[in-house]
Structures are given as C-alpha cells and as structure tokens.
C-alpha positions in Angstrom: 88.5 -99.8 57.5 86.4 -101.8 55.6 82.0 -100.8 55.2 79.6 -103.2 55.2 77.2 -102.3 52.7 73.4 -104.3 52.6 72.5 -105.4 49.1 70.1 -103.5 47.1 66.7 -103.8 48.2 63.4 -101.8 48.3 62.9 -98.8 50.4 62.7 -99.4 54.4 61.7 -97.4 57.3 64.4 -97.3 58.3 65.8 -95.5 55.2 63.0 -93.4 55.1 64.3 -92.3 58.6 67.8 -92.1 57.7 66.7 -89.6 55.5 65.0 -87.8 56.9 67.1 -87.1 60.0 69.6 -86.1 57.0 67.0 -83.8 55.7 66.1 -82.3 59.0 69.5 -81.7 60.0 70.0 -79.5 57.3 66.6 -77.5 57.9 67.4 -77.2 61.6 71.1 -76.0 60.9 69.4 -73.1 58.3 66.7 -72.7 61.5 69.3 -71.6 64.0 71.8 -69.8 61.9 68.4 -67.6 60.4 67.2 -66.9 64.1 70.6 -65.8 65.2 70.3 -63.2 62.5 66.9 -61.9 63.2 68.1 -61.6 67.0 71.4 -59.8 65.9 69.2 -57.6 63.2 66.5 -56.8 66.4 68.7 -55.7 68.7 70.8 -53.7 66.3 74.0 -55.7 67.0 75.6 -56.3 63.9 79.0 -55.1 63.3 80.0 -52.8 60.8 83.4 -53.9 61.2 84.5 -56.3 58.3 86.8 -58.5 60.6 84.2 -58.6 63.5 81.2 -59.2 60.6 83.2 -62.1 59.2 84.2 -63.5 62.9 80.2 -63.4 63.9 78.9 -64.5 60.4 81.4 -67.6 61.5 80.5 -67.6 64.9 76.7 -68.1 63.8 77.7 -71.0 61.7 79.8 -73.3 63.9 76.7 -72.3 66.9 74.1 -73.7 64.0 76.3 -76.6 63.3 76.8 -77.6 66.6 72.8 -77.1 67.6 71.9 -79.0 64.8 74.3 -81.8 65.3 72.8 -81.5 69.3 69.6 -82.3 68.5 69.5 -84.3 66.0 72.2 -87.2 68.2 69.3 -87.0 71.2 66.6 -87.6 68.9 68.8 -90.4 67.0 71.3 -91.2 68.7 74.4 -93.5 67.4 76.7 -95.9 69.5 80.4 -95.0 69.7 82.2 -92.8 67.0 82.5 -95.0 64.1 79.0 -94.0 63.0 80.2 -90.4 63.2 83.5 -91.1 61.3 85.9 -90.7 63.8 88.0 -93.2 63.7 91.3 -94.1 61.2 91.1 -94.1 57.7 91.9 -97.2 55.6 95.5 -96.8 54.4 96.6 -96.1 50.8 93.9 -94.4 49.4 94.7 -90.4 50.4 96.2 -89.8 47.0 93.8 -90.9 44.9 91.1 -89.5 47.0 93.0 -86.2 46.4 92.8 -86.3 42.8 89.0 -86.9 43.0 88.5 -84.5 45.2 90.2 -82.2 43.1 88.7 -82.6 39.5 85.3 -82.7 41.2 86.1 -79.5 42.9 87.8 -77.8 39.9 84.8 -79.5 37.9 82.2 -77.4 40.6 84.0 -74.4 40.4 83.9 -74.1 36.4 79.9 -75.1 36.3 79.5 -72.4 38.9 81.4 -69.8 37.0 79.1 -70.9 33.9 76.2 -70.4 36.5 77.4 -67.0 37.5 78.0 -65.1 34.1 74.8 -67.1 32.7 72.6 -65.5 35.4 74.7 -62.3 35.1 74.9 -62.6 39.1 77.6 -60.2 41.0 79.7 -62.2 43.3 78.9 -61.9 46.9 82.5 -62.5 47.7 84.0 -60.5 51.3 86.3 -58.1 51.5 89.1 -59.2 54.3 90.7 -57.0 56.1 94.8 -55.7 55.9 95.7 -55.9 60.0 97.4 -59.2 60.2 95.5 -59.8 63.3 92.2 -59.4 62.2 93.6 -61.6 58.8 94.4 -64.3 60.8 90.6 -64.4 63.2 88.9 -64.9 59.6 91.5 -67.1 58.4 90.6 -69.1 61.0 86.7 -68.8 60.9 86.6 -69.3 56.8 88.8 -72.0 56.9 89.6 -74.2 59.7 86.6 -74.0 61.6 84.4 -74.9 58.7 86.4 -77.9 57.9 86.2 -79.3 60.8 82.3 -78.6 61.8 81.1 -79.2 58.6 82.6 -82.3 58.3 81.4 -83.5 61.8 77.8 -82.6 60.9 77.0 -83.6 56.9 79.2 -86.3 56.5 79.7 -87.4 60.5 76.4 -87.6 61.3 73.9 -87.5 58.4 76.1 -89.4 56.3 76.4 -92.0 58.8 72.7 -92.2 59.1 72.4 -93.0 55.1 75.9 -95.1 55.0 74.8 -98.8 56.3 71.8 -98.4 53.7 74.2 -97.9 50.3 77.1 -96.5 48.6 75.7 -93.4 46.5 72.4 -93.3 48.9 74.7 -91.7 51.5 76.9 -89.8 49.5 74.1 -88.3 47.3 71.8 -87.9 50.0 73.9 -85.8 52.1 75.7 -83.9 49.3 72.6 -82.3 48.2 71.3 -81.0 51.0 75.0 -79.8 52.0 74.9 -78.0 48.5 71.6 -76.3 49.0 72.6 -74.5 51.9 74.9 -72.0 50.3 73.0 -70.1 48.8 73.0 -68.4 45.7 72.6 -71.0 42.6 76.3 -71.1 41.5 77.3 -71.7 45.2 75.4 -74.5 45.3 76.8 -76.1 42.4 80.1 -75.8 43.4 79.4 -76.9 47.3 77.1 -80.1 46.1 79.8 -80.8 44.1 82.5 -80.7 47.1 79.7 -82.6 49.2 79.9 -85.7 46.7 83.6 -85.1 46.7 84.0 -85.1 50.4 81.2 -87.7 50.6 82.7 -89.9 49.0 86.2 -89.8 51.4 83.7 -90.3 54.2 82.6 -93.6 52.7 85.5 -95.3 50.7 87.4 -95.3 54.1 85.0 -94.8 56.5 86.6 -92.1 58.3 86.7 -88.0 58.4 90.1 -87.7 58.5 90.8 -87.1 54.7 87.6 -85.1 54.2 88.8 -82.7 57.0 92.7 -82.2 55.2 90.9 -82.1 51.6 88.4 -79.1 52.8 90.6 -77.4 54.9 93.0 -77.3 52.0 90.0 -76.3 49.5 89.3 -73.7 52.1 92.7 -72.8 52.3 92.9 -71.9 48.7 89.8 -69.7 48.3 90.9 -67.6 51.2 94.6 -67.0 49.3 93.0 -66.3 46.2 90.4 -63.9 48.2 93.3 -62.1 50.0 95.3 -62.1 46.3 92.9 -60.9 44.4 92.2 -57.8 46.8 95.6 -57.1 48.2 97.9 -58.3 45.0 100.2 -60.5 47.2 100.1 -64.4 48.1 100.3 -65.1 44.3 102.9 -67.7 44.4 101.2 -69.2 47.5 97.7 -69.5 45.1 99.7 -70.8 42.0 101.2 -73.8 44.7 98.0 -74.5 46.6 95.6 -74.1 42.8 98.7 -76.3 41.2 101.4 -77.6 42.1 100.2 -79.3 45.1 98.0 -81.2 42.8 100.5 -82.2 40.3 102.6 -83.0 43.1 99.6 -85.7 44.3 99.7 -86.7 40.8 103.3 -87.7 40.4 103.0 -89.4 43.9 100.4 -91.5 42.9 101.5 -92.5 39.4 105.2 -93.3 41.6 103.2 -95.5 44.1 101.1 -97.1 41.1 104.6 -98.0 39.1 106.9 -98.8 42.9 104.0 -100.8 44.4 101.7 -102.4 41.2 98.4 -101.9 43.5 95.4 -100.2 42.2 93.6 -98.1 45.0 91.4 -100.4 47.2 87.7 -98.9 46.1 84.9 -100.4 48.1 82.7 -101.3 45.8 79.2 -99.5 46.2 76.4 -101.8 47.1 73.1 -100.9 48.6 70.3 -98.9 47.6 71.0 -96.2 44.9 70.5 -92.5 44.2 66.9 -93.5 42.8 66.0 -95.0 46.9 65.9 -91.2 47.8 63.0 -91.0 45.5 61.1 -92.4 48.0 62.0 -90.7 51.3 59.7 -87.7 51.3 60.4 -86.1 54.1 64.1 -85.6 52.4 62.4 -84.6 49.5 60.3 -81.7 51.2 63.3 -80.7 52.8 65.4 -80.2 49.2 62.1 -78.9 48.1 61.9 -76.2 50.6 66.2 -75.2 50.4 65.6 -75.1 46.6 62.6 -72.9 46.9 65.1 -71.0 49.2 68.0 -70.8 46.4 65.6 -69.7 43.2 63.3 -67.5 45.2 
C-alpha cells in the first residue's frame, strides 16, 4: 500500500494538532497507568507475589493504553482503519524491514548499555518466576500483550495523526514520546530507538502488521534472555532468537536480491521534516515534561 505524502511546506494547524494529540496521548497514557498506582498503593493492594506483580504491572499498562487510545479517537476521531494501520502491508518489504529493525535495535541496546555503566545505574530488570504457569501469565503480559497495544496506540493512532503531514514528522514525532515513557535514561534510548524502528514499518507500508511480528519478536528475546540469565536454561533458544534468526533474514534477503534483481520498494519521504516539530508546542511541553520525568 502505497502513502500519499504532501510536499514540504510550512507548519499548519493542523500539524500543530497532529501533534499535539500525539503528545497528549502519551501524557494521558502516563496519567492513567500513575493513578492506577496511587489507587493500588492507597488501598494496600499490591501484590507481593512476583507473578501476580508482573501480571498487574501489565494489567495497568494495556488498561492505560487502551484509555488513552479511548479518549484520544472521541476527541479526534479517524474514518475507517487505515488511519490506524490496520490494514495489509505492501508486499516485499518484511526482510529488509527486519534488518532495519534489527541494527536499530541492536544499535539502542549498545547506547543504552553505554548509558547504564556511564551513569553507574543498577538495572531494574524482574525477576520471573520458576512455576511454568506463572512463566507463561508474564510471558504473555511482557511480550504479546505489549506488541500488540503498543503498536495500536503510538504507531496506530498517533502515528497516523502525524503520517499524511511527512515521512520523518510521523516517525520522529511519535518515536520520541514512545521513548520517554520508559523510564530510566538508558531505557529510553533503547525504546526511542525501537520507536523509530517500528515507526518506520508503520510508514514504508502503511500497515501494523510487521511492526507487531518485529516487537513481539524483540519482546520475545528480552524475556529468554531474562529467564536465561536467572535460571541458566533457554541458551540455545537466546543464541537463535539474538542470531541466527537474523542471519537467517540476511541470507533471505541477499537470495531474493540475487533470484529477483529488485531493490526494496522505499517510499520516498516527503513532507515536513523532523525540524516541523519545532514548531508544535504543545508536543514540545509534552517531551518537556516526560524528560523532566526521566532526569528528575
């Protein structure tokens, strides 16, 4: 499926909008998931089970997505679900995707690293628990779930709010706030960095699809390395997922590029630019306040 993309122009109204229904989205999803806390916290209803804490700390998340997402469609709403993404992607351009995906991510994940031993932080990481049923209730909330809600809300909706106004204007404009939300600084380098990466499946084929398979997998892989690390088992299924599924993508595609002779279809980006969000201040005082959040 092929985007229709405006040439560059100045900043509109409606971009300004666009922007700041991207921006608000975020706040309101940080809004709800915060006040679900403080009413867990007040009436002393957190679990001190691991498996339950991880299954509510999930259950608060997909509740904030799905409010924010609520809210956000009645007070701009779309027509149909191509503005949302749902709808088929363009055909032959999964592999490639893929590998960008993957050295953005892999990219992300070394600068957070950097981040980490820089600051000297200790990693927040959770401890999953050994019951195979309890394993497989946070398997589920850590990785499926996320995919899929995520997906819907930051590149769904507040990507297709930016997307008919330019190429990187949606991608950027979404991937930052996306970032900003997790966190500790080294998270958000490393989520920003999947938010361009994702972001820009959303708009080369105008669909969800891909962006959903690529972060479930990425999901996928952190929760085997997780479960590795703390229970010294899964190994070989980390080594496949970390690298041999890539190199697998990577032989595919050089096969495809040698059997066919086609160079992947890129739409090329038009519209306004990374610089247009300059301009939108309510996005900027909502990045303002989530980095105040992050550093302080």
């Amino acid at each position: 499926m092929t985007e229709m993309h405006p040439k560059k122009e100045g900043v509109t109204k409606k971009m300004q909008q666009a922007a700041a229904m991207c921006g608000v989205g975020a706040m309101l999803y940080l809004l709800v998931a915060r006040l679900m806390v403080s009413a867990l916290v007040a009436m002393n209803a957190i679990p001190r089970n691991e498996a339950q804490l991880l299954v509510t700390q999930g259950g608060i998340t997909l509740v904030a997505i799905f409010t924010a997402f609520l809210i956000i469609y009645v007070i701009h709403p779309v027509r149909g679900l191509e503005p949302l993404g749902i709808v088929k992607p363009r055909q032959g351009c999964g592999l490639w995707l893929f590998l960008v995906f993957w050295i953005l991510m892999t990219t992300g994940s070394g600068m957070g690293d950097l981040a980490t031993r820089i600051s000297r932080q200790v990693s927040g990481a959770v401890h999953l628990p050994g019951s195979i049923w309890e394993l497989l209730a946070c398997g589920m909330v850590l990785t499926i779930l996320p995919a899929v809600a995520e997906e819907l809300l930051f590149r769904g909706l507040l990507q297709g709010y930016l997307q008919p106004y330019g190429f990187w204007f949606a991608v950027i404009g979404q991937a930052v706030v996306f970032g900003l939300l997790h966190g500790d600084f080294a998270s958000c380098l490393v989520a920003t960095m999947g938010g361009i990466a994702l972001g820009l499946c959303r708009a080369s084929t105008g669909s969800l699809v891909w962006g959903i398979v690529f972060h479930l997998y990425n999901n996928t892989t952190a929760f085997v390395t997780l479960y590795n690390e703390q229970y010294g088992i899964a190994g070989a299924l980390q080594l496949a997922l970390q690298y041999i599924v890539p190199t697998v993508v990577l032989v595919g595609y050089a096969l495809n590029r040698i059997v066919t002779k086609k160079t992947p279809q890129l739409i090329r980006a038009s519209g306004a630019g990374v610089d247009a969000l300059a301009h939108c201040h309510v996005w900027l005082a909502c990045v303002g306040i989530l980095l105040l959040r992050v550093i302080f």
